[in-house]
C-alpha positions, 0 to 999 in steps of 0.5 A: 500500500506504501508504495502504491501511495508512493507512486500515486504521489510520485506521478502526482509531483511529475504532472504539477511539474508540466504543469509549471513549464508553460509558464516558464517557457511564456512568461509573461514577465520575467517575475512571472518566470521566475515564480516559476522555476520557483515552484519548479524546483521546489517540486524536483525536491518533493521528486526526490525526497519521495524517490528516496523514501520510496526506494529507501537510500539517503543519498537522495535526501542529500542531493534533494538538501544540496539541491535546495540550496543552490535552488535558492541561491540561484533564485536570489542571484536571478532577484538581484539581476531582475532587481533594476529592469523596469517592468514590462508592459506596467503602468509604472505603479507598484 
């Protein structure tokens, strides 16, 4: 039964993860991109937690902790670079 829920789970992660790539792709913004790969990698961390409690072996949850990591950072250099372009297609209010 475990693996059954595993694997329902597991399918689960895989089709909300194809679901984040059109917005990736179009955008339409660049901040509309970004909560993309956001969400994206914060679902291939779930990937792998549940991948590692499935087939049992640690090393998954190390790479999972290593890659959230280097997620995070990579989403804090991509903030800092978007930081100071103006805003496409706004009205200039905030």
């Amino acid at each position: 039964m475990k693996g059954l829920v595993l694997d329902a789970m597991l399918w689960l992660v895989i089709a909300l993860s194809a679901g984040t790539v059109p917005r990736i792709i179009s955008g339409p913004r660049a901040a509309d991109r970004l909560a993309g790969l956001n969400v994206l990698a914060g679902l291939v961390l779930a990937f792998l937690v549940l991948l590692a409690s499935k087939i049992g072996r640690t090393i998954y949850l190390d790479v999972a902790l290593v890659y959230d990591i280097f997620g995070f950072l990579g989403l804090l250099a991509i903030a800092r670079v978007l930081k100071d372009k103006p805003v496409e297609g706004g009205d200039g209010r905030a």
